[in-house]
MIPAMI-765946 format. One record per residue (C-alpha): chain; residue number from 0; x, z, y. Coordinates in Angstrom, 2 decimals. Layout:
 chain   n    east      up   north
     A NUM       X       Z       Y
...
***
This chain:
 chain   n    east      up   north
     A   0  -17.69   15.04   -3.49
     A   1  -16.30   11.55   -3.57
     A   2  -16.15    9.48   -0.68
     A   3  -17.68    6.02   -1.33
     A   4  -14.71    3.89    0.38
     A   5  -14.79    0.08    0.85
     A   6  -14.93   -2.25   -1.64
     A   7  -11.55   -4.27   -2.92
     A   8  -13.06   -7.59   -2.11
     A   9  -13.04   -5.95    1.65
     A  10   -9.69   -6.66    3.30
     A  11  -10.06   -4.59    6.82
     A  12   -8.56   -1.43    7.20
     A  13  -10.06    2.10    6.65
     A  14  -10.22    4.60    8.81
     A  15   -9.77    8.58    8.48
     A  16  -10.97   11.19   11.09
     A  17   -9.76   14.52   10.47
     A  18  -12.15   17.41   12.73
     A  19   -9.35   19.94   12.31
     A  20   -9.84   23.58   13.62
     A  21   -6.63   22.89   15.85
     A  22   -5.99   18.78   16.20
     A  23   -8.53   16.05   15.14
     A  24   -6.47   12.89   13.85
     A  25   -7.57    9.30   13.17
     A  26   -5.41    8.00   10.75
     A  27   -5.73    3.56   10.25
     A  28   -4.83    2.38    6.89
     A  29   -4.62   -1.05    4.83
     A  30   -2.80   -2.46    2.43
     A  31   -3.10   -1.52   -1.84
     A  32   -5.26    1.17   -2.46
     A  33   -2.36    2.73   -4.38
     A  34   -0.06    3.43   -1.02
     A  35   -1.85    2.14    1.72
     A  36    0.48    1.08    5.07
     A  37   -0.52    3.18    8.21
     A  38   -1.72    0.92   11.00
     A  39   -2.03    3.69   13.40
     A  40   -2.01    7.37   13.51
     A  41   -2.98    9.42   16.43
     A  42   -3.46   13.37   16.99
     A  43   -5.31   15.50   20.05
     A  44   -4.75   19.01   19.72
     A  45   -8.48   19.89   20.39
     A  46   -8.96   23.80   19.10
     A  47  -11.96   23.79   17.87
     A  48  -11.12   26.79   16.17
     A  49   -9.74   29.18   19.48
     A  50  -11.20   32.32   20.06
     A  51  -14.19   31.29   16.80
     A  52  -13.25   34.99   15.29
     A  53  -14.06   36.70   18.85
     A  54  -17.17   34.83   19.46
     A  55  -18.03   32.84   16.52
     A  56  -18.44   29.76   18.18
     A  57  -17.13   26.42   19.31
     A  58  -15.73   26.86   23.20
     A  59  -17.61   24.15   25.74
     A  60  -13.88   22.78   26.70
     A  61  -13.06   22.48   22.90
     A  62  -16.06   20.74   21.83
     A  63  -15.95   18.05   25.49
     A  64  -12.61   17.61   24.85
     A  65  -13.48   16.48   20.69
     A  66  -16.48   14.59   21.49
     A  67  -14.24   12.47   24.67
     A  68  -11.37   12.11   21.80
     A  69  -13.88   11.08   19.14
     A  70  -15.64    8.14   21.24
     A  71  -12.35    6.84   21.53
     A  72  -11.66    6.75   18.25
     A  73  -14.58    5.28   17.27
     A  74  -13.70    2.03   20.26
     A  75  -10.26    2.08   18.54
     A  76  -11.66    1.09   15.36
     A  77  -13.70   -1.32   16.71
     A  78  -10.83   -3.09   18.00
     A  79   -9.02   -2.78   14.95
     A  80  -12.17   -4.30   13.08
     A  81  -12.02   -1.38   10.55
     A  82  -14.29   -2.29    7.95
     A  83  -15.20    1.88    7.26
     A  84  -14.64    5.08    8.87
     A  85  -14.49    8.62    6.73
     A  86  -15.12   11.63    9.10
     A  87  -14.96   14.67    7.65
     A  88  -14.67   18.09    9.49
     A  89  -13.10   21.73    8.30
     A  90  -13.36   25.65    8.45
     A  91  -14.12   25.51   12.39
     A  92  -17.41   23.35   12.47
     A  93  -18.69   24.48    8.67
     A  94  -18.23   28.32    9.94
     A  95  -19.17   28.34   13.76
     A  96  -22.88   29.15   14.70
     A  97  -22.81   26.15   17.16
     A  98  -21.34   23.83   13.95
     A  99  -24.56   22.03   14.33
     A 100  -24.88   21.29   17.63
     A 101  -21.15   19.88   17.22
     A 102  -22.07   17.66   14.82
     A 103  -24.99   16.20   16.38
     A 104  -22.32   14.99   19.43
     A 105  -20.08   13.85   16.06
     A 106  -23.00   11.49   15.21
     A 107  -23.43   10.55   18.95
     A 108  -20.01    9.47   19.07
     A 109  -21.10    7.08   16.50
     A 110  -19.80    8.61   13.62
     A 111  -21.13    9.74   10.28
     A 112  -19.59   13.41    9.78
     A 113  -19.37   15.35    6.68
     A 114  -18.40   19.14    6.84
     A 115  -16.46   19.51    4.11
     A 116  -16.36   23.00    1.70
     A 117  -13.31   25.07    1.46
     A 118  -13.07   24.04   -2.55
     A 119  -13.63   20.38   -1.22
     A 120  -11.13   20.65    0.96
     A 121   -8.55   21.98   -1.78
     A 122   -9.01   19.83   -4.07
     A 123   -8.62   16.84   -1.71
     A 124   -5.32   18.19   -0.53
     A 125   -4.28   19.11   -3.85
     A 126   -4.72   15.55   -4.57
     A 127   -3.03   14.38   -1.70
     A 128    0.03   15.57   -3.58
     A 129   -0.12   14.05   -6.78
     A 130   -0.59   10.90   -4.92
     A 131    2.64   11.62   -2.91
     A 132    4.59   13.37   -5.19
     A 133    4.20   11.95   -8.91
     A 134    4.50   14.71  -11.92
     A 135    3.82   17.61   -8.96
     A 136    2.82   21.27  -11.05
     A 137    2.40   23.94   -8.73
     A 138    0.04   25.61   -6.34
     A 139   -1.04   23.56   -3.41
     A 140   -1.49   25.21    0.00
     A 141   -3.12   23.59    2.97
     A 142   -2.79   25.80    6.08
     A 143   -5.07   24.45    9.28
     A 144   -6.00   26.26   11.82
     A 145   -9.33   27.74   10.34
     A 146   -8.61   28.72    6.73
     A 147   -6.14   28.17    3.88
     A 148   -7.27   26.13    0.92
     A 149   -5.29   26.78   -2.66
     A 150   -5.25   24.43   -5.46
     A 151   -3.50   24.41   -8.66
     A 152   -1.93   21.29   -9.94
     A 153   -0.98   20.54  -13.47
     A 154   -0.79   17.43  -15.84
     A 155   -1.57   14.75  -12.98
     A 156   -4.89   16.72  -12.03
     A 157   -6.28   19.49   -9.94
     A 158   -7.33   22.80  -11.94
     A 159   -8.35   25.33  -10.06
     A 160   -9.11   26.02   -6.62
     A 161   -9.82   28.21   -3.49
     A 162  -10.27   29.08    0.35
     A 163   -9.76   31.64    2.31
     A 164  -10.46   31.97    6.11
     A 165   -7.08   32.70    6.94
     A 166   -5.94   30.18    9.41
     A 167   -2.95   30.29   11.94
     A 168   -5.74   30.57   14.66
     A 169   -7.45   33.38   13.33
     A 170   -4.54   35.45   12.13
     A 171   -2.81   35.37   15.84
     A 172   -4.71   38.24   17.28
     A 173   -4.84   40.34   13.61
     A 174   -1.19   40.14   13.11
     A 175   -0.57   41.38   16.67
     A 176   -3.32   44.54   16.09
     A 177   -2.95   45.08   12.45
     A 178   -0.58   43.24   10.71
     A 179   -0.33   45.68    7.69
     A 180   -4.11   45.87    7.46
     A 181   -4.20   41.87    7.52
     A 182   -1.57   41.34    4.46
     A 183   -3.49   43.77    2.78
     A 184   -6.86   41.63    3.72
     A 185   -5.25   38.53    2.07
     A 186   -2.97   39.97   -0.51
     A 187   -6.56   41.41   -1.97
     A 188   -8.32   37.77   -1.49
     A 189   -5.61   35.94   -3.22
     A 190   -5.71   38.29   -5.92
     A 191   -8.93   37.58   -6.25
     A 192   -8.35   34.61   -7.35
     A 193   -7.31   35.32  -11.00
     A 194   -5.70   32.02  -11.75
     A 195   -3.07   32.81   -8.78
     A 196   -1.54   35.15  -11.38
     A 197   -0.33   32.67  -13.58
     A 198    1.42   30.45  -11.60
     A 199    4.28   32.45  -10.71
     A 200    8.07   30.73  -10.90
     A 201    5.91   27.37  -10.20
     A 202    7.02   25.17   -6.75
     A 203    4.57   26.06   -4.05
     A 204    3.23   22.68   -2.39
     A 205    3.13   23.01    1.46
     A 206    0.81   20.69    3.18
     A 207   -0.41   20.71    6.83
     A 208    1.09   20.50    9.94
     A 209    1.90   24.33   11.09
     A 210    3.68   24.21    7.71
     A 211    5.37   21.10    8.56
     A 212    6.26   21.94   12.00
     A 213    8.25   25.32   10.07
     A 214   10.27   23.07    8.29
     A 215   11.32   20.82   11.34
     A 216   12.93   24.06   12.30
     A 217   14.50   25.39    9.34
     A 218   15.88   21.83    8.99
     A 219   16.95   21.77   12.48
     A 220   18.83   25.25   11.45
     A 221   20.54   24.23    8.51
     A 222   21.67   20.77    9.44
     A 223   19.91   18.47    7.28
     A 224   21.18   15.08    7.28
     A 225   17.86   13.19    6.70
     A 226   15.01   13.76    9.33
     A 227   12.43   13.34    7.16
     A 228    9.61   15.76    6.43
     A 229    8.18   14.64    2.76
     A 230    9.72   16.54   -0.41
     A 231   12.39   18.40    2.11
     A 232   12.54   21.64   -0.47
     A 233   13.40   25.17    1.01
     A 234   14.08   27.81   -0.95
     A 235   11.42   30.90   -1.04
     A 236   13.55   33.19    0.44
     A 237   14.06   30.90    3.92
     A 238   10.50   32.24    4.51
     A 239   11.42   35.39    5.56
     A 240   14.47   34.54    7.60
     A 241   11.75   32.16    9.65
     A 242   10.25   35.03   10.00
     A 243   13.24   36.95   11.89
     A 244   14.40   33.55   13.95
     A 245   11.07   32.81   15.17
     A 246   10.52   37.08   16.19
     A 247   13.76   36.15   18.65
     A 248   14.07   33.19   19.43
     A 249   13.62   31.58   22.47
     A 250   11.04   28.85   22.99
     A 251   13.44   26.45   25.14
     A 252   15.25   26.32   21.81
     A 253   12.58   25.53   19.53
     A 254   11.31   22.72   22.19
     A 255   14.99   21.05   21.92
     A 256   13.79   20.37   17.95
     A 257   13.67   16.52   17.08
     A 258   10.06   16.17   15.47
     A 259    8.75   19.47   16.46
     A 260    4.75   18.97   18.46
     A 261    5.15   21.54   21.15
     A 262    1.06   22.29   20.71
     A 263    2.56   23.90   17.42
     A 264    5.17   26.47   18.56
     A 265    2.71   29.07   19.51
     A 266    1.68   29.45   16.04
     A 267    4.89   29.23   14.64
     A 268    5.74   32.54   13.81
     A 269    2.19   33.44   12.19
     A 270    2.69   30.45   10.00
     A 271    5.97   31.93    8.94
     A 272    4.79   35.35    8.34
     A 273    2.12   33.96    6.01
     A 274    4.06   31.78    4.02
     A 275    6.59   34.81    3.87
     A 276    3.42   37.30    2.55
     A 277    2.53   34.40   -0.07
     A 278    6.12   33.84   -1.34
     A 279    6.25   37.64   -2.03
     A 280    2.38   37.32   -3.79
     A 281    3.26   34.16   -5.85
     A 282    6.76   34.14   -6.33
     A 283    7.00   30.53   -6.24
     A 284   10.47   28.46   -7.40
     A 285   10.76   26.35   -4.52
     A 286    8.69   25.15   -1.38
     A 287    8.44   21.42   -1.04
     A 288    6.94   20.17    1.79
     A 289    3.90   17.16    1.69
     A 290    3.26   14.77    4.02
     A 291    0.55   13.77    2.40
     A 292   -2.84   15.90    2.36
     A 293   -6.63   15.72    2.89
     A 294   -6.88   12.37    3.81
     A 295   -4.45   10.43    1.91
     A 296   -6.37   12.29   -0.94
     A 297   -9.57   11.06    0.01
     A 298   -7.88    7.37   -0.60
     A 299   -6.19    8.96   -4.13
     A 300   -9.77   10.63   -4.84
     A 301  -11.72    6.96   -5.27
     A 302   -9.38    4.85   -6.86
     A 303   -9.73    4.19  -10.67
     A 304   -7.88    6.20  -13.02
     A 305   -5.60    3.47  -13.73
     A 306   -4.96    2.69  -10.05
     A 307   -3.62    6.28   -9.71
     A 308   -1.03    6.02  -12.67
     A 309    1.07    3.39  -10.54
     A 310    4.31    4.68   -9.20
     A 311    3.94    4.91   -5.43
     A 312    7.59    4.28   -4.44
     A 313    7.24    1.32   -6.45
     A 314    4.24    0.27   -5.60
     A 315    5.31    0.38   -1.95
     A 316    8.76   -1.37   -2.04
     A 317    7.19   -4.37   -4.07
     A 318    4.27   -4.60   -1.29
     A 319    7.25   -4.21    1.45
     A 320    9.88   -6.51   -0.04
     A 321    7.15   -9.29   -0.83
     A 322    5.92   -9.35    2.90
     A 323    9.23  -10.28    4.00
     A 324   11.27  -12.20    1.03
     A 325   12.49  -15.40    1.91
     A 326   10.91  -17.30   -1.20
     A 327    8.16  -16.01   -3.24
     A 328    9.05  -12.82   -4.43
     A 329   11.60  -12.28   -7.18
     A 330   12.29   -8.87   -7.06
     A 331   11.19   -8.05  -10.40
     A 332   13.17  -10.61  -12.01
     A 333   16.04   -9.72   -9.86
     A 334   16.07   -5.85  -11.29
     A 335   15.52   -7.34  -14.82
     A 336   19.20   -9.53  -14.12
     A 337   20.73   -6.29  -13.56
     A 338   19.45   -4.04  -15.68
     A 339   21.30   -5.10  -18.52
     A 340   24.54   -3.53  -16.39
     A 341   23.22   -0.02  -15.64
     A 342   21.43    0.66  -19.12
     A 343   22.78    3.94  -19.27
     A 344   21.27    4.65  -16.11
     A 345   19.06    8.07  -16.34
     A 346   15.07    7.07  -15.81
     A 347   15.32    8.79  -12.53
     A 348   18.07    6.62  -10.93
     A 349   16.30    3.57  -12.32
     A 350   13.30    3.35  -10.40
     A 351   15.42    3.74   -7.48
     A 352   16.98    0.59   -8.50
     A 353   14.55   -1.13   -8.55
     A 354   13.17    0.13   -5.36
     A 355   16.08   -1.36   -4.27
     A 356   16.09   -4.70   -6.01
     A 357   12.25   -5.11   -4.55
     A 358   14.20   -4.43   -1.00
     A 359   16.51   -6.84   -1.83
     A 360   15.53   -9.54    0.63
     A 361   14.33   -7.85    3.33
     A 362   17.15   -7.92    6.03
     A 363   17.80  -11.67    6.11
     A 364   16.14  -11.99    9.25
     A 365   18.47   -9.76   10.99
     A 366   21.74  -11.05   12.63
     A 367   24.16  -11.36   10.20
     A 368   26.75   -8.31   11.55
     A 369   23.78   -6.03   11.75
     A 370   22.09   -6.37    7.99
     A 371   23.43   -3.67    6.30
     A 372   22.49   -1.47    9.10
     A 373   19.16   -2.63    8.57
     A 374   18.94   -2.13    5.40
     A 375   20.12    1.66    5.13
     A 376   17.88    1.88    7.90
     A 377   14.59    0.79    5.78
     A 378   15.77    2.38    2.83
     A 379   17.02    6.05    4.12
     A 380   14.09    6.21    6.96
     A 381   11.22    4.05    5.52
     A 382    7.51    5.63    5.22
     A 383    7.90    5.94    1.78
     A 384    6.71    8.66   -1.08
     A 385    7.85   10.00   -4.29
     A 386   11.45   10.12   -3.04
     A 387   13.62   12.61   -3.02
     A 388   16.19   12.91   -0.26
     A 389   19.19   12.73   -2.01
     A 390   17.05    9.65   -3.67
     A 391   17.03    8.54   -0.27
     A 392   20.72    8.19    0.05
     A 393   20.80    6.04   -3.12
     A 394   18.33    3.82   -2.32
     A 395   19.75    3.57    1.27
     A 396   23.22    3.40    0.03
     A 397   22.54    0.12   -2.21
     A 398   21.04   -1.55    0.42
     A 399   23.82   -0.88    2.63
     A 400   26.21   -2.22    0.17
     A 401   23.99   -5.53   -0.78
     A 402   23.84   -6.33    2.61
     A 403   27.31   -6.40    3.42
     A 404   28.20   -3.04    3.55
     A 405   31.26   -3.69    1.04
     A 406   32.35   -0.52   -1.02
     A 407   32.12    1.89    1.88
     A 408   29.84    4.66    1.77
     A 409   28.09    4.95    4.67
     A 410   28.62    6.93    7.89
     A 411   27.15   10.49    6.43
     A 412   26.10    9.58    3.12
     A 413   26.48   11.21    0.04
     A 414   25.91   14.29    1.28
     A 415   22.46   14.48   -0.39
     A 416   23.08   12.32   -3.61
     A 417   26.91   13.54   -4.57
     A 418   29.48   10.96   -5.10
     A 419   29.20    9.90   -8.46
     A 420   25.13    8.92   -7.53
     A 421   26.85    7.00   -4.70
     A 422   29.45    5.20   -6.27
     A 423   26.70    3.76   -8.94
     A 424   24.30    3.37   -5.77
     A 425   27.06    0.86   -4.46
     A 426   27.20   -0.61   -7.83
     A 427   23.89   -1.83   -7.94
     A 428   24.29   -3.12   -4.26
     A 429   26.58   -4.71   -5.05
     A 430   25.16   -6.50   -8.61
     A 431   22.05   -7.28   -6.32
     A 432   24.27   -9.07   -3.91
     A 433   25.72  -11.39   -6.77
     A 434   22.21  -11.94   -7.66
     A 435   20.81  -13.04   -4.64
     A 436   24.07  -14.96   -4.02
     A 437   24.25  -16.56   -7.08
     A 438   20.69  -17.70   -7.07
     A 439   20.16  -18.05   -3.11
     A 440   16.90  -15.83   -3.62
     A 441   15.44  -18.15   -5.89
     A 442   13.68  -17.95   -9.65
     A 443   15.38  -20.47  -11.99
     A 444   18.71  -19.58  -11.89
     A 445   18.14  -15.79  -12.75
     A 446   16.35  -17.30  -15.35
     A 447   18.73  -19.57  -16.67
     A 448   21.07  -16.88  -16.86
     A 449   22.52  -13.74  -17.79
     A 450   24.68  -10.61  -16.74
     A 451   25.78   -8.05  -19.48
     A 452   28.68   -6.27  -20.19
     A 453   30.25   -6.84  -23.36
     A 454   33.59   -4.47  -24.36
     A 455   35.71   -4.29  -20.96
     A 456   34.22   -7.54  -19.90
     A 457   31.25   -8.30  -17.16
     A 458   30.11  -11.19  -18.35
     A 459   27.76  -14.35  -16.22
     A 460   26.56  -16.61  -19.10
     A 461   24.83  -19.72  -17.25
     A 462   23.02  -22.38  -18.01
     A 463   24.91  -25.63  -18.34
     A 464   22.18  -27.08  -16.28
     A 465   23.26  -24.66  -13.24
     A 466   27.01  -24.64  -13.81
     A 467   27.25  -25.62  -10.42
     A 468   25.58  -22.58   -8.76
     A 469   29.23  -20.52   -9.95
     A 470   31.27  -21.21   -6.30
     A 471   33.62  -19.14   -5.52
     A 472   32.17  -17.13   -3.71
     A 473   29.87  -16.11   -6.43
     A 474   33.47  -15.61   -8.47
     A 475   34.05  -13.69   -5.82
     A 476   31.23  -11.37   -5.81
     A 477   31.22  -11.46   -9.37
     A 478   34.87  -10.26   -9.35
     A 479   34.26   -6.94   -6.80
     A 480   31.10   -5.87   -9.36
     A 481   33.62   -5.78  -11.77
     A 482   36.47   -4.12  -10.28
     A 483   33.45   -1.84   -8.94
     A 484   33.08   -0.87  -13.02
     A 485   36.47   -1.10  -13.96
     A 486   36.04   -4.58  -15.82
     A 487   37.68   -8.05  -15.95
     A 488   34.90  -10.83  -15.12
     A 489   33.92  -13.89  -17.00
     A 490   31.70  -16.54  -16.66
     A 491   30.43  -18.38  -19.76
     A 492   28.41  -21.14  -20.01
     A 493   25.93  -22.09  -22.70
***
C-alpha cells in the first residue's frame, strides 16, 4: 500500500493528483520530507461522483471535463520539472461500472493511476493527521464526495479502520426522500464497526474539504480572530446548530464567507447533518479540523520511522528561517542564549520559542517601519502545522515584539493565547531582540557569552574578548528585558 516516492538524493519536487468524487487536485511539493513546502496547489470541481447512485456510472461531461483537467496537470509538471507524480483515485472511479474506461483516459493523460481501497484511503488520511497534528488520539474522518473513510488513531499510529459509501454526493437525494431511513442506514454501518464503540469522549479528526468548508462558516459565525482552517476546534454540539443555520439560511450569505469555495455550498447542509448523526453515534470530545489528509499522508506514509518522529512546526520554522537568515543560520544557538531565561517555561510554550527564535531573522529584508508587521504576519498566518491558534498568537506575538513591536500587544491579539501567554510571548521577543542585537546575527558572540538570571538580577556575562559588542544600545535592550521580568540588569565580564 505504500507509494514508492523519489529518492532523497532527488531534489525536484513531487507531485500529488487527487481523482476525488467531487474536485481532482494536484498538489506540488518540495522541500524536507518531514514538512514539505507547497509549490502549487490547484482544484477543479469535476463530479465524478454526480448522479453515480442513480446510474452507477461516470457522466460523459464529468469524465471530459477530468481527462481536459488531468492533461493539464500532467504539462504543469512538466514545467515544474517534477521529478514524480502519485495519482491515486477514490470511491467514484473504484465503484462506477465505467471506472475502467476512466482510467484508461487517466493513463492517456500520461499518468499512472492507482484506485485506491476505502481502508487505503483511511489509513492514509488517518496518517495525514499524525503528520499534521503530533500526539493526535481520536477517530479520523475523511468525508469526499463518494464515501467516508474512519480511522482510529492512537500512540503515533493508525489502528483500526473503515469505509462506508456515504458521501455528501450520494446522501443529497436520500436525505431529501428518507432521511430517517438513511441515519438508520449509517447508524447500523458504523456500528458495525465494533471498534467505533470504544472511542467515545475521544476528539473526532475532521479532514476533507466539505468538512472544512463547515468550519469556514461556523468560524465566520462566531467571530474567530485567526482565519485559519488547521486545528480550529468546535465543540460537538456546534454540529447540530450547523444543522439549523444552514436549513435557513440564505445562500447570498454563505457566499459573503472569506475562504468558503462556492462549488461547496450545495452540499453544505448534508455535510452538517452527517457530522451532526456521527457526533450523536460517537460522542466525540471535540472536533478539530485537518488540513492535512490523503496526500500529505502519502508523503508521512514513506518516510522512515525516524523521519516521522521530527516535530513538524519545528522542522518547518528551521527550514523557513534558514532560507532567509542573514548569516548562516543561528537559530538554534540563538534559542539555547535564551533559554536559560524562560526555564520555567511549560514544554508546550517552549517549542513555540523556539519556533520563534528559528524566525528570528526573517524580516530584515523588509523596510525598517514595516518589520514587525511582517513578522506577526509570518508567524500568525504562515502555512504551518502542529500549532494551535492561540499558539499562533504567541508565536506571532514574539515576532512582533523582536521586530520592533516594543511591549505592545498587537492590534487583536491575545484573544486566543490570554494575557499572561502574551506578556511571556513579548518576553521572549524581546530576549531574541537583545540577541540578535547584541551579536548582529552572528555565532561567536552568543558563544562567548551568557544570559541567566541570578536572584533579582538578569545577568550578560561576556567574554573579555567581545567587551566591545555591549553599546548602549545593547544596555538598552538589555535594560527593557529586564524591566519586562521585573529585574535590575547587569553585565559581567569574564
Amino acid at each position: 500500500m505504500v507509494f514508492s516516492l523519489r529518492r532523497k538524493t532527488d531534489a525536484r519536487p513531487v507531485a500529488i493528483i487527487d481523482i476525488g468524487s467531487n474536485s481532482i487536485r494536484l498538489v506540488v511539493y518540495q522541500g524536507p520530507g518531514r514538512i514539505p513546502a507547497i509549490l502549487f496547489n490547484e482544484k477543479v470541481l469535476a463530479g465524478l461522483g454526480h448522479g453515480l447512485s442513480e446510474t452507477g456510472n461516470i457522466s460523459d461531461t464529468a469524465m471530459a471535463i477530468a481527462s481536459q483537467e488531468l492533461r493539464r496537470f500532467v504539462s504543469l509538471c512538466g514545467q515544474m520539472d517534477v521529478g514524480q507524480i502519485h495519482c491515486f483515485a477514490t470511491a467514484a472511479v473504484r465503484d462506477a461500472e465505467n471506472g475502467e474506461e476512466f482510467m484508461d483516459q487517466t493513463r492517456q493523460a500520461g499518468l499512472n493511476p492507482r484506485i485506491l481501497k476505502g481502508d487505503e484511503e483511511a489509513k492514509l488520511a488517518a496518517m495525514g493527521v499524525l503528520s499534521a497534528i503530533p500526539g493526535a488520539e481520536g477517530i479520523v474522518a475523511d468525508l469526499g464526495g463518494g464515501s467516508l473513510e474512519m480511522a482510529l488513531i492512537s500512540g503515533g499510529a493508525v489502528q483500526e479502520t473503515c469505509s462506508f459509501p456515504v458521501g455528501v454526493l450520494r446522501i443529497q437525494s436520500q436525505l431529501e426522500d428518507n432521511p430517517a431511513k438513511l441515519q438508520r442506514q449509517i447508524s447500523s454501518a458504523i456500528a458495525g464497526a465494533d471498534w467505533t464503540a470504544r472511542t467515545e469522549s475521544m476528539p473526532l479528526y475532521l479532514v476533507g474539504g466539505s468538512w472544512r468548508a463547515l468550519a469556514r462558516v461556523d468560524m465566520h459565525d462566531s467571530q474567530y480572530p485567526l482565519p485559519v482552517i488547521h486545528q480550529y476546534r468546535m465543540a460537538p454540539t456546534q454540529a447540530g446548530r450547523l444543522v439549523n443555520m444552514l436549513a435557513q439560511i440564505d445562500k447570498s450569505r454563505l457566499k459573503a464567507i472569506p475562504g468558503l469555495s462556492g462549488g461547496r455550498i450545495p452540499n453544505l447542509y448534508d455535510a452538517a447533518w452527517l457530522l451532526s448523526l456521527l457526533t450523536r453515534i460517537l460522542k466525540p470530545s471535540d472536533l478539530i479540523v485537518s488540513a492535512f489528509g490523503v496526500r500529505e499522508g502519502i508523503l508521512f506514509d514513506a518516510l522512515s520511522a525516524e523521519e516521522r518522529i521530527a516535530d513538524p512546526l519545528i522542522a518547518a520554522t528551521r527550514e523557513a528561517g534558514s532560507a532567509q537568515a542573514r548569516f548562516p543560520a543561528n537559530s538554534d544557538l540563538l534559542g539555547e542564549w535564551i533559554a536559560g531565561v524562560f526555564a520555567g517555561d511549560p514544554p508546550e510554550w517552549q517549542r513555540i520559542r523556539m519556533a520563534a527564535c528559528h524566525l528570528g531573522d526573517v524580516a530584515w529584508r523588509a523596510n525598517p517601519n514595516f518589520r514587525a508587521e511582517r513578522g506577526l504576519e509570518l508567524g500568525l498566518h504562515g502555512n504551518w502545522v502542529g500549532i494551535s491558534g492561540a499558539e499562533r498568537e504567541m508565536l506571532g506575538q514574539a515576532l512582533f515584539t523582536s521586530f520592533g513591536g516594543g511591549n505592545s500587544v498587537f492590534k487583536g491579539g491575545g484573544t486566543l493565547a490570554g494575557a499572561e501567554a502574551t506578556q511571556r510571548a513579548i518576553a521572549w521577543g524581546l530576549a531574541m531582540r537583545l540577541g540578535q542585537r547584541f551579536s548582529g546575527g552572528t555565532r561567536k558572540p552568543l558563544e562567548n557569552s551568557r544570559l541567566f538570571v541570578k536572584d533579582d538580577l538578569l545577568v550578560l556575562e561576556i567574554n573579555t574578548n567581545h567587551a566591545a559588542l555591549y553599546g548602549e544600545t545593547v544596555a538598552r535592550r538589555h535594560r527593557q528585558l529586564g524591566n519586562m521580568l521585573g529585574l535590575r540588569s547587569k553585565m559581567q565580564l569574564v
